[in-house]
Biopython code that builds the backbone (N, CA, C, O; Angstrom):
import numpy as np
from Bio.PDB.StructureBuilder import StructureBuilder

atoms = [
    (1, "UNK", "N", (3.991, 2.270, -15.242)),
    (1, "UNK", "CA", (2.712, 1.588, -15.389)),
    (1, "UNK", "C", (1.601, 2.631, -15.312)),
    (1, "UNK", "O", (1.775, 3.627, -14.609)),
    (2, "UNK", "N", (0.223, 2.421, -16.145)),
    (2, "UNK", "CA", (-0.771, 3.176, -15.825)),
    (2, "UNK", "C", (-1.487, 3.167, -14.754)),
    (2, "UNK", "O", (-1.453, 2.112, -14.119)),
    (3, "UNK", "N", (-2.205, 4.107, -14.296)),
    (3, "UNK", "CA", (-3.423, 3.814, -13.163)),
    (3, "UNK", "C", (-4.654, 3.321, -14.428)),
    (3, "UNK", "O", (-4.495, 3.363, -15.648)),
    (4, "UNK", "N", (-6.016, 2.812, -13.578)),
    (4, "UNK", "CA", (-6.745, 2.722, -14.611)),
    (4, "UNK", "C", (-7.958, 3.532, -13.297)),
    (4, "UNK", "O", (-7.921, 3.040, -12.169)),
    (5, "UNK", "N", (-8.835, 4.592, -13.530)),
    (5, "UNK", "CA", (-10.002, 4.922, -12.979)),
    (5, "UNK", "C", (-11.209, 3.446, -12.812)),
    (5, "UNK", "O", (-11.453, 2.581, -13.654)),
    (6, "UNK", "N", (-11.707, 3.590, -11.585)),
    (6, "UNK", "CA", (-12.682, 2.565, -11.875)),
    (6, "UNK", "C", (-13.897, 3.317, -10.988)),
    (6, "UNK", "O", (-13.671, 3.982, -9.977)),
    (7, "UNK", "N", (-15.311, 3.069, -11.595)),
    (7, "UNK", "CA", (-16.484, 3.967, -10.936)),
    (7, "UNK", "C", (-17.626, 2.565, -10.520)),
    (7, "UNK", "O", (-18.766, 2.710, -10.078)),
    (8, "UNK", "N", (-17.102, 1.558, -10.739)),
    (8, "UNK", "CA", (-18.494, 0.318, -10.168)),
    (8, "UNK", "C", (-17.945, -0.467, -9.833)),
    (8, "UNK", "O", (-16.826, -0.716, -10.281)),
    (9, "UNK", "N", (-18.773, -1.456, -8.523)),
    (9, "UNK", "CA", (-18.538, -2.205, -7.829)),
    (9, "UNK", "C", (-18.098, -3.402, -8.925)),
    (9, "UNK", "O", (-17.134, -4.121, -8.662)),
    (10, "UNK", "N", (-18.794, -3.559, -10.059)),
    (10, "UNK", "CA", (-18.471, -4.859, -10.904)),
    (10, "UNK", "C", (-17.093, -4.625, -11.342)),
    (10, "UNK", "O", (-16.222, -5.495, -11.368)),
    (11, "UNK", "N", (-16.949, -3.443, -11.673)),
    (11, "UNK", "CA", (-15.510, -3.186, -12.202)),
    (11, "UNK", "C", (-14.349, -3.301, -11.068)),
    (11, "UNK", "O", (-13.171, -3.516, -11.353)),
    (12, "UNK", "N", (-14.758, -3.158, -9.965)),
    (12, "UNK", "CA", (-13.932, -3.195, -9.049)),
    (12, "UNK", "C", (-13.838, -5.281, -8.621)),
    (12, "UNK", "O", (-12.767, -5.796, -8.301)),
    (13, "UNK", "N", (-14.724, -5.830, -8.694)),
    (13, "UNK", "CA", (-15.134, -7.024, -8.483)),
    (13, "UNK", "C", (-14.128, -7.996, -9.928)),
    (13, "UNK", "O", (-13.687, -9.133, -9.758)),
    (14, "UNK", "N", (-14.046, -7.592, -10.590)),
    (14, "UNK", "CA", (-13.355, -7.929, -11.671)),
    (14, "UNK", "C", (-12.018, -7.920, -11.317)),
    (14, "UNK", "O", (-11.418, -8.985, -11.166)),
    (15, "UNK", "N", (-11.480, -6.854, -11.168)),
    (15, "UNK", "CA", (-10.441, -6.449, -10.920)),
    (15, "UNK", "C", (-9.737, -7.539, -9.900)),
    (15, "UNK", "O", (-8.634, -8.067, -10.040)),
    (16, "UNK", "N", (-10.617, -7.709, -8.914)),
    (16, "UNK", "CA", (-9.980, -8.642, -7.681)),
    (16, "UNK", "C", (-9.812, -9.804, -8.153)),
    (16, "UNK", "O", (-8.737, -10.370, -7.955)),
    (17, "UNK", "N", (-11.031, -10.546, -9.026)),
    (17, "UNK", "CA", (-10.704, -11.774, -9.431)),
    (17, "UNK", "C", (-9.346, -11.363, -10.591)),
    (17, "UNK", "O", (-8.472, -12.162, -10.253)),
    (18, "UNK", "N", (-9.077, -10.962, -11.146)),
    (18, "UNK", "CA", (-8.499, -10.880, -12.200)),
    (18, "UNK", "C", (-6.743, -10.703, -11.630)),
    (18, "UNK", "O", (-5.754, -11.227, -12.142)),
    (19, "UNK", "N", (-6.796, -9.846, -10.496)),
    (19, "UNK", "CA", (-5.232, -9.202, -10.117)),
    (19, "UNK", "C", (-5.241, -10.341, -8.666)),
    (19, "UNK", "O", (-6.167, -10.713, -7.945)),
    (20, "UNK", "N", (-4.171, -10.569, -8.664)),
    (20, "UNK", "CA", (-3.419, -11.273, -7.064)),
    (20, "UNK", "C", (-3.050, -10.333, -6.576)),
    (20, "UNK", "O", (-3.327, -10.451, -5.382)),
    (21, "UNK", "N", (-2.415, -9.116, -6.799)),
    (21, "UNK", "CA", (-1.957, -8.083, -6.330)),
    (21, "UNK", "C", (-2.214, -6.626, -7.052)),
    (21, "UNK", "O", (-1.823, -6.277, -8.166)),
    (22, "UNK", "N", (-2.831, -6.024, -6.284)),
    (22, "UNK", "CA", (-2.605, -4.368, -6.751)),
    (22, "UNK", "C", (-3.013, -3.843, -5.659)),
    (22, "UNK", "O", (-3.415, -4.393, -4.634)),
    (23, "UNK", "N", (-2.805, -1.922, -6.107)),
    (23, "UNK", "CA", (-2.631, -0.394, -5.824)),
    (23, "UNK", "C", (-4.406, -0.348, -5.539)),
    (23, "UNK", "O", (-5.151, -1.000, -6.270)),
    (24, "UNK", "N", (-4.760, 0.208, -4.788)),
    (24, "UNK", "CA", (-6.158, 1.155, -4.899)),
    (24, "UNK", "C", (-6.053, 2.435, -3.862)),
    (24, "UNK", "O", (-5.717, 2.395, -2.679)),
    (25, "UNK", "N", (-6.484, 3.721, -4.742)),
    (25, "UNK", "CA", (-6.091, 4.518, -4.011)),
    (25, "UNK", "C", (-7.636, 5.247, -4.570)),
    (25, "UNK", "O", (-8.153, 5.299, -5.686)),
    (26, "UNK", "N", (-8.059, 5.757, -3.221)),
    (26, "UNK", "CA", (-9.390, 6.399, -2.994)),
    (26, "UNK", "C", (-8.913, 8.083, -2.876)),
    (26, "UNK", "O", (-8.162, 8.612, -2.056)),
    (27, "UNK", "N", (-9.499, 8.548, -3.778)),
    (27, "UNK", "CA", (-9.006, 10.218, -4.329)),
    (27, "UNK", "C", (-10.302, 11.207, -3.644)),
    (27, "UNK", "O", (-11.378, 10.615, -3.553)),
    (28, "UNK", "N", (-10.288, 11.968, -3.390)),
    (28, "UNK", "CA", (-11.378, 13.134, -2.808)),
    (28, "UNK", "C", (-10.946, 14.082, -3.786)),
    (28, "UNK", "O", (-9.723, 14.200, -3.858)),
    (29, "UNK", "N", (-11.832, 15.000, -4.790)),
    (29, "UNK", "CA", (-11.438, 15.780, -5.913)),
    (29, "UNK", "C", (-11.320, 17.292, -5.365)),
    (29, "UNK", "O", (-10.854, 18.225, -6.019)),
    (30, "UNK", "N", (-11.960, 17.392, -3.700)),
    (30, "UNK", "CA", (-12.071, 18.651, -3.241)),
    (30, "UNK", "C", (-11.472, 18.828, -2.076)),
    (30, "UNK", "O", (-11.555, 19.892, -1.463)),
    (31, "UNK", "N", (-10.824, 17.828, -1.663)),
    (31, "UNK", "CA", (-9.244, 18.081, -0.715)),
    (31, "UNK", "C", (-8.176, 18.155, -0.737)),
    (31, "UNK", "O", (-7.583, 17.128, -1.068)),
    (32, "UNK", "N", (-7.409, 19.301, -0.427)),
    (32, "UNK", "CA", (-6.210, 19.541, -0.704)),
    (32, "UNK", "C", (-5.193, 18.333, -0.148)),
    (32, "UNK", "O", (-4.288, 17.908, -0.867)),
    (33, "UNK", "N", (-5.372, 17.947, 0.875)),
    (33, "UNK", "CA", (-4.592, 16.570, 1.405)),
    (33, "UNK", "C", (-4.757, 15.224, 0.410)),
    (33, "UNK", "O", (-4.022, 14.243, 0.302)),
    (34, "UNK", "N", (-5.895, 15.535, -0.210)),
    (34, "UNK", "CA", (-5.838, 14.261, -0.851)),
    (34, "UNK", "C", (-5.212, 14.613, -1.921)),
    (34, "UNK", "O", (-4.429, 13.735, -2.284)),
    (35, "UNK", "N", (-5.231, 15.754, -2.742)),
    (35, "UNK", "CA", (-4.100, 16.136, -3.957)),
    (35, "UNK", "C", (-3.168, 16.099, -3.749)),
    (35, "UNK", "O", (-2.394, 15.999, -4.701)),
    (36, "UNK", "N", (-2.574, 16.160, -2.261)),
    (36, "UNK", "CA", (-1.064, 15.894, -2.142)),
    (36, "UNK", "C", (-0.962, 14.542, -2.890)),
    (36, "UNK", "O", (-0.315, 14.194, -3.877)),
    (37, "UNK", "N", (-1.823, 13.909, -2.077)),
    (37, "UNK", "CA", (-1.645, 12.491, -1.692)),
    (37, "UNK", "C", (-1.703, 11.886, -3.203)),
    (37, "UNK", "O", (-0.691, 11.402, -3.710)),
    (38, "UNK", "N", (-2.754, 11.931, -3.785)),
    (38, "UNK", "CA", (-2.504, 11.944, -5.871)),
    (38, "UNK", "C", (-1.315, 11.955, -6.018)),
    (38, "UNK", "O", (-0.727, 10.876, -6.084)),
    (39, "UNK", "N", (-0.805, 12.828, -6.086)),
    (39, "UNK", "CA", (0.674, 13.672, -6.747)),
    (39, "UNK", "C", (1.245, 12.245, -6.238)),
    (39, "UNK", "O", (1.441, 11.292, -6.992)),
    (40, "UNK", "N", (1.497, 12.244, -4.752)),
    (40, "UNK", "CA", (2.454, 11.068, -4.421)),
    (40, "UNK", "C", (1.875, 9.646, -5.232)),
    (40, "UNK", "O", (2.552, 8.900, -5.940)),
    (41, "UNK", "N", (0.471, 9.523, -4.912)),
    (41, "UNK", "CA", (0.360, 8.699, -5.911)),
    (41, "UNK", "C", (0.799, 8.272, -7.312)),
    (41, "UNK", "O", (1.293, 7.187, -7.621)),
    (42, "UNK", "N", (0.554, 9.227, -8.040)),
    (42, "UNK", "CA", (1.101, 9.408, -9.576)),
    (42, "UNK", "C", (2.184, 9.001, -9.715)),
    (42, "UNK", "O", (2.409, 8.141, -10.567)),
    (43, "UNK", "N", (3.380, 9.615, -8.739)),
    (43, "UNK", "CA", (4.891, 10.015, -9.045)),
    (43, "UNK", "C", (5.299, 8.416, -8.955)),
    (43, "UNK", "O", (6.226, 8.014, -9.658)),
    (44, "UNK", "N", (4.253, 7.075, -7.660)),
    (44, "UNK", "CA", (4.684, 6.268, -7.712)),
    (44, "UNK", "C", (4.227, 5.244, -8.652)),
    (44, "UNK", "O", (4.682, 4.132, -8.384)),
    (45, "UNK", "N", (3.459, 5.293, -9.676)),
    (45, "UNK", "CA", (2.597, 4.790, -10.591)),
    (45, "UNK", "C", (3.576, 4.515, -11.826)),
    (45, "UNK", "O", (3.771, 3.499, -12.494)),
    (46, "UNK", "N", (4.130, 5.831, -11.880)),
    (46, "UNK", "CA", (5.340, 6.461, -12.767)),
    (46, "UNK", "C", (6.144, 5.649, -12.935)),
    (46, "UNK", "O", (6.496, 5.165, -14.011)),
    (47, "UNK", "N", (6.600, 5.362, -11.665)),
    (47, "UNK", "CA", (8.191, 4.864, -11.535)),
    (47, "UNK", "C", (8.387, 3.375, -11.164)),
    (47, "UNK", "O", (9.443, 2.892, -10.757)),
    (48, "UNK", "N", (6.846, 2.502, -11.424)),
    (48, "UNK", "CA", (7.400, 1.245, -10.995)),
    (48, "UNK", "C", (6.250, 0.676, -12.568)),
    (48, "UNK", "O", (5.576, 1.261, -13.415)),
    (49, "UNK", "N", (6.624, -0.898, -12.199)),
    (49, "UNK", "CA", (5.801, -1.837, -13.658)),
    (49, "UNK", "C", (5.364, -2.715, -13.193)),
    (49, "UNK", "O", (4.885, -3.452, -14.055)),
    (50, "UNK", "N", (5.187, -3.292, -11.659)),
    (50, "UNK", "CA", (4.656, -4.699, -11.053)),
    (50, "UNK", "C", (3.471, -4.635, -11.084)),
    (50, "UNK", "O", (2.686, -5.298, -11.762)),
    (51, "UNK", "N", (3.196, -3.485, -10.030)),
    (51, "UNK", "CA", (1.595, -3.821, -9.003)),
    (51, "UNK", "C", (0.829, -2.764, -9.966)),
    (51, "UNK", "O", (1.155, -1.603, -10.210)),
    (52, "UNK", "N", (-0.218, -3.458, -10.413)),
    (52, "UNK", "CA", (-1.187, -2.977, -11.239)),
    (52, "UNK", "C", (-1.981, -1.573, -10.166)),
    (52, "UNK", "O", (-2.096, -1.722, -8.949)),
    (53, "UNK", "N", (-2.274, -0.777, -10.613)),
    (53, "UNK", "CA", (-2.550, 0.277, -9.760)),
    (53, "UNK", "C", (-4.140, 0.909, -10.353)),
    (53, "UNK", "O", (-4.420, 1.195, -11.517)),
    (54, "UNK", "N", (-5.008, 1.002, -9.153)),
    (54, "UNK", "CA", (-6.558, 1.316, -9.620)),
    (54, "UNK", "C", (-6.914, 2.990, -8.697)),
    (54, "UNK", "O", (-6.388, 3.442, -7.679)),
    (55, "UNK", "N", (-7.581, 3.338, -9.239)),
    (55, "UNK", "CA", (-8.263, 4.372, -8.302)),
    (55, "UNK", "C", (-9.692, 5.148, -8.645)),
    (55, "UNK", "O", (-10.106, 5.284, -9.796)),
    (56, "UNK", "N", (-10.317, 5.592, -7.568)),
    (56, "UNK", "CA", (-11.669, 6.190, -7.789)),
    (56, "UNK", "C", (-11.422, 7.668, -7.359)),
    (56, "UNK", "O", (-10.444, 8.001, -6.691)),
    (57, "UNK", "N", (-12.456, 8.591, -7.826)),
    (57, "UNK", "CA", (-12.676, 9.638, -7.276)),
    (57, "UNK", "C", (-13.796, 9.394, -6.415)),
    (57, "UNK", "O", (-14.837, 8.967, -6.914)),
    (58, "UNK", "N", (-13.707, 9.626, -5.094)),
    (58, "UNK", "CA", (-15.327, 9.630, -4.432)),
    (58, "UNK", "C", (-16.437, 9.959, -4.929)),
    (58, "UNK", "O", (-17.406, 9.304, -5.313)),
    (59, "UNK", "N", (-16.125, 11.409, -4.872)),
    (59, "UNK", "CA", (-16.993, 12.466, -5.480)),
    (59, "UNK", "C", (-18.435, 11.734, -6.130)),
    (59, "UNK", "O", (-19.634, 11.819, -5.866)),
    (60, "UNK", "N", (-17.403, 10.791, -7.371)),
    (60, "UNK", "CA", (-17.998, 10.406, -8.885)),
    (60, "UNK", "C", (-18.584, 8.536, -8.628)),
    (60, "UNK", "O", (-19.336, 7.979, -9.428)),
    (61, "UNK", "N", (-17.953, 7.778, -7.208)),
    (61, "UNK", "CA", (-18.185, 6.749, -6.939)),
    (61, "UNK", "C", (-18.508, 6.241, -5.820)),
    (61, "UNK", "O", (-17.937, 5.232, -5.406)),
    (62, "UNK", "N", (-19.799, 7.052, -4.911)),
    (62, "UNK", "CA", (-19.436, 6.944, -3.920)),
    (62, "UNK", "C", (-19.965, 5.052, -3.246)),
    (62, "UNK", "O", (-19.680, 4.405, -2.239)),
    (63, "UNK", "N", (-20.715, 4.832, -4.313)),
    (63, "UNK", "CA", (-21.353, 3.759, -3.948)),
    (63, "UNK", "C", (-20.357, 2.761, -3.967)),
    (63, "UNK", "O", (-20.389, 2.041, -2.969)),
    (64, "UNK", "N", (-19.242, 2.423, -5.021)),
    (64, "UNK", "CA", (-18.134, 2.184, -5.247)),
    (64, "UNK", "C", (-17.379, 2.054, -3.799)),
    (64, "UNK", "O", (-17.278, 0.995, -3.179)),
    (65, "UNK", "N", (-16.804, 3.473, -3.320)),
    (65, "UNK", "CA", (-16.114, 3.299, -2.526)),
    (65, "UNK", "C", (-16.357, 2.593, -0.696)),
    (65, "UNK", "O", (-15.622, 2.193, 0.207)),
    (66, "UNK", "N", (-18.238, 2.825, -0.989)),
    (66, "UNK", "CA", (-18.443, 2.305, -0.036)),
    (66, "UNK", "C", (-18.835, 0.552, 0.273)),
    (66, "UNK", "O", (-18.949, -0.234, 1.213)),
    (67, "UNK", "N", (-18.915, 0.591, -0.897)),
    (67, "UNK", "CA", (-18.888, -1.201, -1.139)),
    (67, "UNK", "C", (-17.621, -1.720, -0.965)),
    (67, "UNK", "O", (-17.419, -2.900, -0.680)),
    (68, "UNK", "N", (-16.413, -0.561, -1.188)),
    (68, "UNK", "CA", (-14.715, -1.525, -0.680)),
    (68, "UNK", "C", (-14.603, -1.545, 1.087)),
    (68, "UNK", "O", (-14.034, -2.380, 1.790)),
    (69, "UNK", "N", (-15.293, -0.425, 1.462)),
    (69, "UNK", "CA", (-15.198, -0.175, 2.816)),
    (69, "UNK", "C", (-16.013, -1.290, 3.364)),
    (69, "UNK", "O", (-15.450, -1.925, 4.255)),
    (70, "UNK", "N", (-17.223, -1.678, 3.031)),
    (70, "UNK", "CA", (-17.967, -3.107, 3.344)),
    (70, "UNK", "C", (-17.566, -4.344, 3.136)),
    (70, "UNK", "O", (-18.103, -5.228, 3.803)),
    (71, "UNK", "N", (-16.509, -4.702, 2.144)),
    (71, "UNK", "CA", (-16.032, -5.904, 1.429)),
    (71, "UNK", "C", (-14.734, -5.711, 2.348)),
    (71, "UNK", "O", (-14.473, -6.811, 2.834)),
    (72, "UNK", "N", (-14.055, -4.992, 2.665)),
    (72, "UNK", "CA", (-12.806, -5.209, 3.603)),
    (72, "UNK", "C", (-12.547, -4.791, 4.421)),
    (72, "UNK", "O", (-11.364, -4.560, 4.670)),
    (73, "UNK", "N", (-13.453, -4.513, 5.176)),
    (73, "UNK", "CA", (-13.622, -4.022, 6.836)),
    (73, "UNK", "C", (-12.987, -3.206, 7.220)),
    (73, "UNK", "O", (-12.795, -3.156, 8.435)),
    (74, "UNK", "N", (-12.327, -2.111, 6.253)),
    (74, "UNK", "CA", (-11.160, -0.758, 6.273)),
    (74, "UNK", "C", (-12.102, 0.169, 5.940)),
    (74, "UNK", "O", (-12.667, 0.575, 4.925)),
    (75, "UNK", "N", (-12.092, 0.454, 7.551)),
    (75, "UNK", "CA", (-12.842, 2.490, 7.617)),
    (75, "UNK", "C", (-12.542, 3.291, 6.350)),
    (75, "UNK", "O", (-11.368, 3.610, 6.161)),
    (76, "UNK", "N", (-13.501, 3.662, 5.435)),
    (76, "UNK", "CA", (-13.493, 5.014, 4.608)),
    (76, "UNK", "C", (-12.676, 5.658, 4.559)),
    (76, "UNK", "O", (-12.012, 4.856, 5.217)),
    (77, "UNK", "N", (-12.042, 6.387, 4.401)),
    (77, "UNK", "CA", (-11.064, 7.415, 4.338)),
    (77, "UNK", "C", (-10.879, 8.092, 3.152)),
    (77, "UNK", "O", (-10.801, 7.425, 2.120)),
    (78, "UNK", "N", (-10.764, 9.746, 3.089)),
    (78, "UNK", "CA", (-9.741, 9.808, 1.563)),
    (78, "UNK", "C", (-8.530, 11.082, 1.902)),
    (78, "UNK", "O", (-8.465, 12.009, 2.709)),
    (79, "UNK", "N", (-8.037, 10.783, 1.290)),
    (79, "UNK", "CA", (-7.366, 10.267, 0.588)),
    (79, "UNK", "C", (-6.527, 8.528, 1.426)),
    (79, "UNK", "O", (-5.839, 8.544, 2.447)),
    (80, "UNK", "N", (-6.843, 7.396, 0.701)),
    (80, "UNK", "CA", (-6.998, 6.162, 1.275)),
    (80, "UNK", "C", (-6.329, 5.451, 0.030)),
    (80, "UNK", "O", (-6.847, 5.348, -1.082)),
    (81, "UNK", "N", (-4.835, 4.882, 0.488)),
    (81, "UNK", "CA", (-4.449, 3.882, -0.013)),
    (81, "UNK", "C", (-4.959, 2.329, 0.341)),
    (81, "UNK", "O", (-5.395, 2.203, 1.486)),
    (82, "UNK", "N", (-4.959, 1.221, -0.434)),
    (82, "UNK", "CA", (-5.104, 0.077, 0.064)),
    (82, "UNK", "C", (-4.293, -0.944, -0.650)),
    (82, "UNK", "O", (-4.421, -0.928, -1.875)),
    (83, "UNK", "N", (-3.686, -1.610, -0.271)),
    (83, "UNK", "CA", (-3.000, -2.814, -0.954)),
    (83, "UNK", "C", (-3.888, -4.254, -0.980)),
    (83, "UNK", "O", (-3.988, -4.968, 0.017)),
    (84, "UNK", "N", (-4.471, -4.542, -2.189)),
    (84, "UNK", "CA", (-4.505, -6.061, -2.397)),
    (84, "UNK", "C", (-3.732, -7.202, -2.277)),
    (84, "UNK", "O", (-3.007, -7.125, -3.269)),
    (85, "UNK", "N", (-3.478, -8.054, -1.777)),
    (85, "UNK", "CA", (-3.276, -9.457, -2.016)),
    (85, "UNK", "C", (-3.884, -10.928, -1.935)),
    (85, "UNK", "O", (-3.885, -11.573, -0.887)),
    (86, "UNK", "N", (-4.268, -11.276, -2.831)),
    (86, "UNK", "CA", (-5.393, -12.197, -2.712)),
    (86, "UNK", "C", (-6.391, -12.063, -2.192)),
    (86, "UNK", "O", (-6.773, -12.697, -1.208)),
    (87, "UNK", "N", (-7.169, -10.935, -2.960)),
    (87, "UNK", "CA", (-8.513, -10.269, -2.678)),
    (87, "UNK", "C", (-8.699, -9.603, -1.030)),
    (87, "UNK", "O", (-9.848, -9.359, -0.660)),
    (88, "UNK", "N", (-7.820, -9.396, -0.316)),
    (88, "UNK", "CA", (-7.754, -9.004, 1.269)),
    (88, "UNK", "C", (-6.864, -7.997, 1.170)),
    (88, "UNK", "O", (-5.895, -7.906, 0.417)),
    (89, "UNK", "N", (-7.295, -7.189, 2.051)),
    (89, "UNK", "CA", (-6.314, -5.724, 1.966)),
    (89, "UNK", "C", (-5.162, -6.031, 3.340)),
    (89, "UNK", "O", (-5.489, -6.133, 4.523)),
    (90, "UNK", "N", (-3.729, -6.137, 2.756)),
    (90, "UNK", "CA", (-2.908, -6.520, 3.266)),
    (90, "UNK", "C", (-1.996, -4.601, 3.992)),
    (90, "UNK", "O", (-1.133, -4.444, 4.856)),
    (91, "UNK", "N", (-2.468, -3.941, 3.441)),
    (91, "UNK", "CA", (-2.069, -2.463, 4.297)),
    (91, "UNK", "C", (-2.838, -1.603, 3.800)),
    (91, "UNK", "O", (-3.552, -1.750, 2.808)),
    (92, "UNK", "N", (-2.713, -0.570, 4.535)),
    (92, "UNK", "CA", (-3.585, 0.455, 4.046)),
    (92, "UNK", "C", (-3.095, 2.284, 4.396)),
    (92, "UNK", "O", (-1.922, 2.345, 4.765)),
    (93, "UNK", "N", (-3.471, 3.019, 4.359)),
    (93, "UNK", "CA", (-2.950, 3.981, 4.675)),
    (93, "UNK", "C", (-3.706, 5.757, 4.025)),
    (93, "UNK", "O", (-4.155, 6.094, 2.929)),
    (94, "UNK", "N", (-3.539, 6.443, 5.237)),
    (94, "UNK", "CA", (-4.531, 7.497, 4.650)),
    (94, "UNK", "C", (-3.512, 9.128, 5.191)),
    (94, "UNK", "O", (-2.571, 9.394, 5.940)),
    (95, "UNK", "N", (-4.400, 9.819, 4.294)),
    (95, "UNK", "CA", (-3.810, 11.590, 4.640)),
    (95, "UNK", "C", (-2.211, 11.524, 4.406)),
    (95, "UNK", "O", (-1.679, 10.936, 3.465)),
    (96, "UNK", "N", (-1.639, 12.128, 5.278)),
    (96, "UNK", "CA", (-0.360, 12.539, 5.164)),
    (96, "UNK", "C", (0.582, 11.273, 5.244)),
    (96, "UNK", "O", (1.755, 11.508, 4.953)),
    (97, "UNK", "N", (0.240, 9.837, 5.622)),
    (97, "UNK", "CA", (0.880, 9.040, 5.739)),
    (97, "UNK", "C", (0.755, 7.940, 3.819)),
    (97, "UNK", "O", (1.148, 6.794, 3.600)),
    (98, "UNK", "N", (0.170, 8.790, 2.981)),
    (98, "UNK", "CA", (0.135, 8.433, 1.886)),
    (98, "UNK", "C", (1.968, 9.362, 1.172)),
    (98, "UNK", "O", (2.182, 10.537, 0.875)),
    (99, "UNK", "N", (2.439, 8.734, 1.161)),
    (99, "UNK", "CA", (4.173, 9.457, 0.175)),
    (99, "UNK", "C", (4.379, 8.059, -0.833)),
    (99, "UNK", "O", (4.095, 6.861, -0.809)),
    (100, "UNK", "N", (4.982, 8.926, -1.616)),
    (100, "UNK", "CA", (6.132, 7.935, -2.223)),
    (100, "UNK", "C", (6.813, 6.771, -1.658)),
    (100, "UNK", "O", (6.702, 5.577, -1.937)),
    (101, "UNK", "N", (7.510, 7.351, -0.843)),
    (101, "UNK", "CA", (8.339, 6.556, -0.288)),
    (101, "UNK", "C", (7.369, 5.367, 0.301)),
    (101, "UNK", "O", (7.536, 4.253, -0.195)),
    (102, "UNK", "N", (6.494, 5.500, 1.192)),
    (102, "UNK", "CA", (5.479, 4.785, 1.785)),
    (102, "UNK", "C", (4.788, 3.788, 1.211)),
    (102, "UNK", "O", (4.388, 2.788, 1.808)),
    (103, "UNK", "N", (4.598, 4.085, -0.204)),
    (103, "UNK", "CA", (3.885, 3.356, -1.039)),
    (103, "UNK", "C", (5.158, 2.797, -2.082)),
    (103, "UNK", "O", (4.726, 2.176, -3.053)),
    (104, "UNK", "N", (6.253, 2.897, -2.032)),
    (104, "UNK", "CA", (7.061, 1.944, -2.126)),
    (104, "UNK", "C", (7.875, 1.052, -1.511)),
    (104, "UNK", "O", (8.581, 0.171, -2.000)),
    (105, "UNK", "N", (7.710, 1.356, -0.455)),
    (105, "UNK", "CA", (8.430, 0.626, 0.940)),
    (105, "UNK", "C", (6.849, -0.799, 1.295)),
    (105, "UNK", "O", (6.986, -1.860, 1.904)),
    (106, "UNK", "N", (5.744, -0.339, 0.758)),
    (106, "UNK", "CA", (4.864, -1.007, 1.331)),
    (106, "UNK", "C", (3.948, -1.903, -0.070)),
    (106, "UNK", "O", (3.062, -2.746, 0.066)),
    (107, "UNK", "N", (4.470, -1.423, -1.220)),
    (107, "UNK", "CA", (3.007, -1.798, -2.354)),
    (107, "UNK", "C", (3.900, -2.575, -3.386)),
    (107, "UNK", "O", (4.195, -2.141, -4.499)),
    (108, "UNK", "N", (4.392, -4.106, -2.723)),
    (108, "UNK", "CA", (5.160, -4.588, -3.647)),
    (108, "UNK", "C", (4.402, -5.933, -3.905)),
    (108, "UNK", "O", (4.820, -6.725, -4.749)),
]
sb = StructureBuilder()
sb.init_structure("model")
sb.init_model(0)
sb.init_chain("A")
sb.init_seg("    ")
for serial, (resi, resn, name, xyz) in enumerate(atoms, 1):
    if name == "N":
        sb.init_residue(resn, " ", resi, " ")
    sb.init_atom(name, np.array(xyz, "f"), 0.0, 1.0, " ", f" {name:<3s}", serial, name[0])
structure = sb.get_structure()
């Protein structure tokens, strides 16, 4: 499945009405922990076809990312996974606790 980039709150607002379930993963373009954390991202994007999968770069959204941090009461973070389900973030997860494995054991 693809990721799709998203940089506005409407686009992100869409998204929720539109998906029952997906991926959002909050990227930092100038931390090395969070490029791990990409990579793991990617590799799991790759390898599955269910959960629709979204992500921002901070950097480029920050207003974006801070409107998810206001809309679901989950501290900032990046590199910052979050799982949707019915518009409520049902897990979440940041830094080194972002893997593969993690985000398939958890993003179904």
């Amino acid at each position: 499945m693809n990721k799709t980039m998203i940089q506005t709150v409407e686009e992100f607002e869409q998204i929720l009405q539109e998906n029952k379930t997906f991926l959002f993963f909050k990227n930092s373009t100038t931390c090395p922990i969070s490029h791990a954390a990409y990579e793991e991202f990617e590799n799991f994007v790759a390898d599955q076809d269910q959960v629709p999968c979204f992500y921002l770069n901070v950097q480029e959204a920050k207003p974006l990312s801070n409107h998810i941090a206001e809309a679901t009461g989950v501290k900032h973070e990046s590199p910052q996974a979050l799982l949707f389900k019915d518009g409520k973030v049902v897990w979440d997860a940041s830094h080194w606790k972002i893997t593969y494995s993690s985000l398939q054991e958890n993003a179904k």
